[in-house]
HTML snippet that shows the backbone in 3Dmol.js (N, CA, C, O; Angstrom):
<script src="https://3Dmol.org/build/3Dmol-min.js"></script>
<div id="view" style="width:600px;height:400px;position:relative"></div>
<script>
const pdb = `
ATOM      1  N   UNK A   1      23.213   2.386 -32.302  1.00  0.00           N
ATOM      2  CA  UNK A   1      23.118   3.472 -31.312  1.00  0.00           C
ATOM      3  C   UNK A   1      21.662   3.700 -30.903  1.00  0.00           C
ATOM      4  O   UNK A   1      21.443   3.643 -29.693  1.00  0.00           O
ATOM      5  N   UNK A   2      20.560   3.966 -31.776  1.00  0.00           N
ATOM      6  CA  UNK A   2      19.211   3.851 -31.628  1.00  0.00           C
ATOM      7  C   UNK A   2      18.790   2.837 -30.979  1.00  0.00           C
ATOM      8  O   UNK A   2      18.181   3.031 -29.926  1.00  0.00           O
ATOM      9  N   UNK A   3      19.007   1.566 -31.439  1.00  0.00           N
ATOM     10  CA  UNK A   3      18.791   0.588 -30.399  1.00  0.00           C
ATOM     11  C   UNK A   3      19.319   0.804 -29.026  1.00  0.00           C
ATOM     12  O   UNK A   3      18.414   0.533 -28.237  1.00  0.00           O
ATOM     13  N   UNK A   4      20.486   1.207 -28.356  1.00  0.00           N
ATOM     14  CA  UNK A   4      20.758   1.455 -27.307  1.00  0.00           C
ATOM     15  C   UNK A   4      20.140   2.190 -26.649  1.00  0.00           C
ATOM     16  O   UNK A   4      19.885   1.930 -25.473  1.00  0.00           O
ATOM     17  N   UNK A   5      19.811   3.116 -27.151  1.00  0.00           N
ATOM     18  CA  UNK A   5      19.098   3.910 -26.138  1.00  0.00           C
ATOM     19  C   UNK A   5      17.694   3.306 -26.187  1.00  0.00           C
ATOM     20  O   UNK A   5      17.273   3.131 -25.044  1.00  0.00           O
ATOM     21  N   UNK A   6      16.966   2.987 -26.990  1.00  0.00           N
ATOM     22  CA  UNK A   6      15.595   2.368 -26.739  1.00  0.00           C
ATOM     23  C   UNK A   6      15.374   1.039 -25.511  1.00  0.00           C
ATOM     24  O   UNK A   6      14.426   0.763 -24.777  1.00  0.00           O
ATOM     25  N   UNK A   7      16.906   0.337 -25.736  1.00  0.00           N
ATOM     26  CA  UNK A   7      16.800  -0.329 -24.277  1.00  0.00           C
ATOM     27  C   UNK A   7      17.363   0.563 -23.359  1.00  0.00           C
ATOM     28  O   UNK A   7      16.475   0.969 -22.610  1.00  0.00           O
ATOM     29  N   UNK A   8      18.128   0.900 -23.172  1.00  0.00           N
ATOM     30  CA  UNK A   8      18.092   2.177 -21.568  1.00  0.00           C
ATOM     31  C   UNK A   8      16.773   2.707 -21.644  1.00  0.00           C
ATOM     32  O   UNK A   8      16.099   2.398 -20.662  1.00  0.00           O
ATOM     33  N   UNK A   9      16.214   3.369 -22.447  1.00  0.00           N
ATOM     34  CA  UNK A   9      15.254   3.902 -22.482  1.00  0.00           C
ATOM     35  C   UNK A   9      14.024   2.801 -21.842  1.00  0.00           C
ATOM     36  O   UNK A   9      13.236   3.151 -20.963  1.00  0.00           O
ATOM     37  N   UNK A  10      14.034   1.580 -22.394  1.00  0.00           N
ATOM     38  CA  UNK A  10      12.404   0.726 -21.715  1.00  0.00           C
ATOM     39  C   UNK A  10      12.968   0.334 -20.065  1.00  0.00           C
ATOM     40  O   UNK A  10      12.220   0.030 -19.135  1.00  0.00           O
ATOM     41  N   UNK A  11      14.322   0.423 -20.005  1.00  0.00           N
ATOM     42  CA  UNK A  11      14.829  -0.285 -18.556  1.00  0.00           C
ATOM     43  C   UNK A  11      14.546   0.460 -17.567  1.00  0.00           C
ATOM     44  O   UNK A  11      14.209   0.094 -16.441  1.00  0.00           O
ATOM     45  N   UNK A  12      14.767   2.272 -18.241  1.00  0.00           N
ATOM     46  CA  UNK A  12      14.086   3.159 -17.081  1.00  0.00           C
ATOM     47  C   UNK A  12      12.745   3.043 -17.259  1.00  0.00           C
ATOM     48  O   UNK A  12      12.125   3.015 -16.196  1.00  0.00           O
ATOM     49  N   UNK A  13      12.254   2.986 -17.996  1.00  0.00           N
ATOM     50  CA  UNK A  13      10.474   2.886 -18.013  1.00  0.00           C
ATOM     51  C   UNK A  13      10.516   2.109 -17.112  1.00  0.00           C
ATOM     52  O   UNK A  13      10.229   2.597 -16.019  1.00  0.00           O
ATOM     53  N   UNK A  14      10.832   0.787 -17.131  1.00  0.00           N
ATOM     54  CA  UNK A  14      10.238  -0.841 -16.210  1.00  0.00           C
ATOM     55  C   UNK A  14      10.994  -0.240 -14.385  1.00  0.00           C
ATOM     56  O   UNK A  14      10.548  -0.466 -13.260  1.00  0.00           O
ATOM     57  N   UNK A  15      12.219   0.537 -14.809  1.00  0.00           N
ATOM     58  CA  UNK A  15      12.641   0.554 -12.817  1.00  0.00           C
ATOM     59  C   UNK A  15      11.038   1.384 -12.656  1.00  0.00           C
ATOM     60  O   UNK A  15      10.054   0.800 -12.200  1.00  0.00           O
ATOM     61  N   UNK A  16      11.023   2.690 -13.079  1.00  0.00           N
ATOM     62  CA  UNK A  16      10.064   3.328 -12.629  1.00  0.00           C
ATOM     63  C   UNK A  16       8.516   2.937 -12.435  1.00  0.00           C
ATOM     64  O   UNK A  16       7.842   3.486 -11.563  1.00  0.00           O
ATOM     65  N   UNK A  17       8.116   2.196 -13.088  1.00  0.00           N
ATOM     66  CA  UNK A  17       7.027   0.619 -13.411  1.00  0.00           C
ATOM     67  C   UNK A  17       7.154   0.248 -11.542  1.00  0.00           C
ATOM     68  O   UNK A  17       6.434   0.646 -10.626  1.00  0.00           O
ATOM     69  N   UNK A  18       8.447  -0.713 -11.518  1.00  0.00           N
ATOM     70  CA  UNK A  18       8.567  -1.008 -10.454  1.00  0.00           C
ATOM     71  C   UNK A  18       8.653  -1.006  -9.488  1.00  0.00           C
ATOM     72  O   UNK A  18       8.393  -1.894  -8.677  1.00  0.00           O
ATOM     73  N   UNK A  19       9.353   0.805  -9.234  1.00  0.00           N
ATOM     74  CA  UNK A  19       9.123   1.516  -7.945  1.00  0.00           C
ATOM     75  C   UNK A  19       7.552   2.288  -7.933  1.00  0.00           C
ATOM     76  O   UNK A  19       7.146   2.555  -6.802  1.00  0.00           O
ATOM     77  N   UNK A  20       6.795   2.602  -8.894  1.00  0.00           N
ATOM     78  CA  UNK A  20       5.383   3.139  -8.688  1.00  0.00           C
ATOM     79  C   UNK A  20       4.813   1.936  -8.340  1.00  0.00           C
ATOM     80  O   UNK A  20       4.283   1.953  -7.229  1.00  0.00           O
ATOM     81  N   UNK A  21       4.764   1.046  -8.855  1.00  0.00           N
ATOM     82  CA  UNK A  21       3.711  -0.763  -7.932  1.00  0.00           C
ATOM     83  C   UNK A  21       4.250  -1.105  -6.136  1.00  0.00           C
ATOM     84  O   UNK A  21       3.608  -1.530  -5.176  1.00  0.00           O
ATOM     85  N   UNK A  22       5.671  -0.696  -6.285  1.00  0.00           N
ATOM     86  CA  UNK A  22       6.061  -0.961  -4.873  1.00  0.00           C
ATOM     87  C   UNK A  22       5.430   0.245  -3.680  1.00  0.00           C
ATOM     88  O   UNK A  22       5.227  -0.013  -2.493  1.00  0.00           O
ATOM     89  N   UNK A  23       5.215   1.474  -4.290  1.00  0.00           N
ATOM     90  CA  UNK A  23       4.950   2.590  -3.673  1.00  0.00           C
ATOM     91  C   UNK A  23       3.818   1.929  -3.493  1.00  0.00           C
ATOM     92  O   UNK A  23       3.764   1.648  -2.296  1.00  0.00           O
ATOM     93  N   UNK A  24       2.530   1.381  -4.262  1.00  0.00           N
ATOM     94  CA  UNK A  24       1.275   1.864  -4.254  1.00  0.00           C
ATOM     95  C   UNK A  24       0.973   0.645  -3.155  1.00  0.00           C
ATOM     96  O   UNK A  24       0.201   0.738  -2.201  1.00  0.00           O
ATOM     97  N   UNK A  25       1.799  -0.561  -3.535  1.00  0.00           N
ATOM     98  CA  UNK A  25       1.744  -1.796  -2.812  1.00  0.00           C
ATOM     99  C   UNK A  25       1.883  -1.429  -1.076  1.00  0.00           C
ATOM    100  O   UNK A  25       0.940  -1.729  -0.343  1.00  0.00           O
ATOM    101  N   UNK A  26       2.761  -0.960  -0.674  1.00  0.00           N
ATOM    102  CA  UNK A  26       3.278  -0.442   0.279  1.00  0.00           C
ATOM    103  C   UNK A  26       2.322   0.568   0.680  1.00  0.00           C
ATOM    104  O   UNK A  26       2.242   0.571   1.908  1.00  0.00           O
ATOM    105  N   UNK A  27       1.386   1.631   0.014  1.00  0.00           N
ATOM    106  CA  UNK A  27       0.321   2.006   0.510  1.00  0.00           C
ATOM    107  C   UNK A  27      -1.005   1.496   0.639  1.00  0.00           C
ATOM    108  O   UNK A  27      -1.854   1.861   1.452  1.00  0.00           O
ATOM    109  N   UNK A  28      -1.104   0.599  -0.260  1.00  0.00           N
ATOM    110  CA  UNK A  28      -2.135  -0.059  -0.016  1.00  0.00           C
ATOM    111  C   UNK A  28      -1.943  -1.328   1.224  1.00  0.00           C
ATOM    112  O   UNK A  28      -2.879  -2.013   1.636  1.00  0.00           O
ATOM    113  N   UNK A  29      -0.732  -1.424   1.615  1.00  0.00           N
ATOM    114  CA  UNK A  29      -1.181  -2.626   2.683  1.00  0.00           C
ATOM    115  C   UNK A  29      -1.013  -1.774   3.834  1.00  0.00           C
ATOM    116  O   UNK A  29      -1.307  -2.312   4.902  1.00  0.00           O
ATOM    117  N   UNK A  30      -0.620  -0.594   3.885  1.00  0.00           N
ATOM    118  CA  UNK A  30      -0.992   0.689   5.067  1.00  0.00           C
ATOM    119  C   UNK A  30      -1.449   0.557   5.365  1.00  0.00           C
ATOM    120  O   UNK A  30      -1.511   0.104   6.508  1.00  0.00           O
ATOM    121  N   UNK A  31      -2.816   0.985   4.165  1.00  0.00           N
ATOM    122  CA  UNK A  31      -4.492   1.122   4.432  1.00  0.00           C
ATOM    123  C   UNK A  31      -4.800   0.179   5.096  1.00  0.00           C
ATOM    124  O   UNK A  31      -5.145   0.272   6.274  1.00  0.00           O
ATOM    125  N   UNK A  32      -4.713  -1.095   4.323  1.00  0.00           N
ATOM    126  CA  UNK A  32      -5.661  -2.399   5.154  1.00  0.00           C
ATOM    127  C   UNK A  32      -5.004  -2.415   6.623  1.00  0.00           C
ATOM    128  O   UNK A  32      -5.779  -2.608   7.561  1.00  0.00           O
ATOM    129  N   UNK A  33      -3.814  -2.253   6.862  1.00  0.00           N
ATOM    130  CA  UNK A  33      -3.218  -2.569   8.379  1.00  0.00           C
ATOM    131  C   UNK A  33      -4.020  -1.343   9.306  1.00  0.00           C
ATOM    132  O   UNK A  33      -4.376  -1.573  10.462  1.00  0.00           O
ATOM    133  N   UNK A  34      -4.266   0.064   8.596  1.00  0.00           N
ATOM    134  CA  UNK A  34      -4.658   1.228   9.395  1.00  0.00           C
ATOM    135  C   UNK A  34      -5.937   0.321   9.288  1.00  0.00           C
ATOM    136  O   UNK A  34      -6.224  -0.300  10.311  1.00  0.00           O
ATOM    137  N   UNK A  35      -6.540   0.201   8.467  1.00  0.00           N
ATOM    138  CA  UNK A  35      -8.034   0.132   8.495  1.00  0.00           C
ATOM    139  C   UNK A  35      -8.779  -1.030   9.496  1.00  0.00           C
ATOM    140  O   UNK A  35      -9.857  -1.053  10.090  1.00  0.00           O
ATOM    141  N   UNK A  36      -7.465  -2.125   9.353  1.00  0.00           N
ATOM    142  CA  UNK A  36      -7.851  -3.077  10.776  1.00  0.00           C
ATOM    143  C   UNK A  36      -7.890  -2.969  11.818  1.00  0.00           C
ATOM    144  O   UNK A  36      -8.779  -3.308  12.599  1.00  0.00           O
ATOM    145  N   UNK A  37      -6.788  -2.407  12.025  1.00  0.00           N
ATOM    146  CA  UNK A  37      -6.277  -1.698  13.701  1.00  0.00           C
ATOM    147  C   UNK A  37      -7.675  -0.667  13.950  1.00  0.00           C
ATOM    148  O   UNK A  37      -8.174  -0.654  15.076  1.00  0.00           O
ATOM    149  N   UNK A  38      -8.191   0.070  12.998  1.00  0.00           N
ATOM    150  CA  UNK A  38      -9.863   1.042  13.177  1.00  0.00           C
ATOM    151  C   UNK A  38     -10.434   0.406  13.866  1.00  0.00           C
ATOM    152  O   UNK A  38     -10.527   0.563  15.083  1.00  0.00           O
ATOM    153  N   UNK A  39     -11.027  -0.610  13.072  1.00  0.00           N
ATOM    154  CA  UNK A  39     -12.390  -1.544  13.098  1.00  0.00           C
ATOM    155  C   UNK A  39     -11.929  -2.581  14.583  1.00  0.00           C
ATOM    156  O   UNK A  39     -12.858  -2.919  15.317  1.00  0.00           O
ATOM    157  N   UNK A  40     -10.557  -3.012  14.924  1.00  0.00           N
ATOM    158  CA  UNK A  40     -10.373  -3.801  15.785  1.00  0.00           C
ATOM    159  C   UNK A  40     -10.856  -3.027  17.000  1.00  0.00           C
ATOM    160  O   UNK A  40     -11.792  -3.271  17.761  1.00  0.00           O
ATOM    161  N   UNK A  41      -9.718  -1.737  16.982  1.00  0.00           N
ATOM    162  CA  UNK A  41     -10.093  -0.477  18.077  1.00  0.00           C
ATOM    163  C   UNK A  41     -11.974  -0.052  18.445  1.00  0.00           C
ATOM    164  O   UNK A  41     -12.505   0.191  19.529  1.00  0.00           O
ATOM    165  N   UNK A  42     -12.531  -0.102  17.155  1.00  0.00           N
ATOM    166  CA  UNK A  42     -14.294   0.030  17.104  1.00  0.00           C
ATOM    167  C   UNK A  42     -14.854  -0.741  18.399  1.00  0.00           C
ATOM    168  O   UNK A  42     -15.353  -0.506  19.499  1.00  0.00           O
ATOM    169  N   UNK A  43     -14.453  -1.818  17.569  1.00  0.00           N
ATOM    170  CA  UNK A  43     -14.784  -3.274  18.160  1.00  0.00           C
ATOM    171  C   UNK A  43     -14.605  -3.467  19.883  1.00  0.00           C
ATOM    172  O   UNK A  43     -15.526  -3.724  20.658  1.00  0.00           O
ATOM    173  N   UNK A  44     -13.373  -3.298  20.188  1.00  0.00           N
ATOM    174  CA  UNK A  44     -13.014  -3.019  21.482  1.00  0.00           C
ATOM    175  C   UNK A  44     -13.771  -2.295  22.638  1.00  0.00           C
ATOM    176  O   UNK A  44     -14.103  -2.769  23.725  1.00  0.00           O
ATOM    177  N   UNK A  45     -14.003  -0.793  22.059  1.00  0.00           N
ATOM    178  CA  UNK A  45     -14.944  -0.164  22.410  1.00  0.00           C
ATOM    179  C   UNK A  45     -16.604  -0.396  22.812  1.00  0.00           C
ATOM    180  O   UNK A  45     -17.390  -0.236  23.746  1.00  0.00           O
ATOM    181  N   UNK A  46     -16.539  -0.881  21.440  1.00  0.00           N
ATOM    182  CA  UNK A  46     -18.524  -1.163  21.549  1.00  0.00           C
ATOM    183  C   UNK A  46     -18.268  -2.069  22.255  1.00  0.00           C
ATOM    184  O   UNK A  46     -19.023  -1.926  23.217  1.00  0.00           O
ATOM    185  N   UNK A  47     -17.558  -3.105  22.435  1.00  0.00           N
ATOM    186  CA  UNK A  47     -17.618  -4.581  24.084  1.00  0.00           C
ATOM    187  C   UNK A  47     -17.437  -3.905  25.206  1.00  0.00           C
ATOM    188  O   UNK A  47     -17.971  -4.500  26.142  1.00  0.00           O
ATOM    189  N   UNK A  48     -16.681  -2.474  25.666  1.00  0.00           N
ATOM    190  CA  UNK A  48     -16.391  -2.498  26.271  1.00  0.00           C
ATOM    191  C   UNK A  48     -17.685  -1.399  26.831  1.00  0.00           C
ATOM    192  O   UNK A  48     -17.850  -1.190  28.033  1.00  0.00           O
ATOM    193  N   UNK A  49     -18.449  -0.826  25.878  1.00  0.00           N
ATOM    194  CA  UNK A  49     -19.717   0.459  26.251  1.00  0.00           C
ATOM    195  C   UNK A  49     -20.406  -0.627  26.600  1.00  0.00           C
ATOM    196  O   UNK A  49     -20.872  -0.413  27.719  1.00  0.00           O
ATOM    197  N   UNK A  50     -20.839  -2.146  26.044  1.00  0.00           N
ATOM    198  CA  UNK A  50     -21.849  -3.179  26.095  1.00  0.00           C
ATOM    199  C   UNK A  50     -21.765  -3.988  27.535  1.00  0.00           C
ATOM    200  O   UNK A  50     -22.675  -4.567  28.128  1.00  0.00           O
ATOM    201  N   UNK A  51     -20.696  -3.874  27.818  1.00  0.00           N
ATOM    202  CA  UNK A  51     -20.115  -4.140  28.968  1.00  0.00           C
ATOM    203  C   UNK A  51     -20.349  -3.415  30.510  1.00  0.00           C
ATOM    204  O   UNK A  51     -20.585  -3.964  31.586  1.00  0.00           O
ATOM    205  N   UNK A  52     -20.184  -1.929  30.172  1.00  0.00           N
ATOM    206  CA  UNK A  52     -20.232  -1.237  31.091  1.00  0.00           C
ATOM    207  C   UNK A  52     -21.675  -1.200  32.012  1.00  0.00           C
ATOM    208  O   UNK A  52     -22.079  -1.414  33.155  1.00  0.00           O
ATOM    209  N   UNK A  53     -22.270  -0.660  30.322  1.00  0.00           N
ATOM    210  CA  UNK A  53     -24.193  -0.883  30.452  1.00  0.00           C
ATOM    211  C   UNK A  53     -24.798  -1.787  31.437  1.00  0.00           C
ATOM    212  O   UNK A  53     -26.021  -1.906  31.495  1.00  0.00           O
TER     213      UNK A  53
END
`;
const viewer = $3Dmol.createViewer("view");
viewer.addModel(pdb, "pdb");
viewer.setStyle({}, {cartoon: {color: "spectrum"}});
viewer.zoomTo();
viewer.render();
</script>
């Protein structure tokens, strides 16, 4: 019986393991996608002030 629950017990540990890495994964490739689309948008801009000039 002890044994049983110590595996239910590590299986919820590892789902929850697995959905906190998927969360963080999933925010972290946010970031990099927000953070490109920034710097692309930057970029755009300063050609287009360099341009105007």
């Amino acid at each position: 019986m002890i044994t049983f629950v110590y595996v239910v017990t590590s299986m919820e540990i590892d789902t929850i393991k697995d959905q906190v890495s998927t969360n963080l994964e999933k925010y972290i490739t946010f970031s990099v996608n927000l953070l490109g689309v920034v710097i692309s948008f930057g970029w755009i801009l300063i050609i287009f002030g360099i341009l105007k000039n």
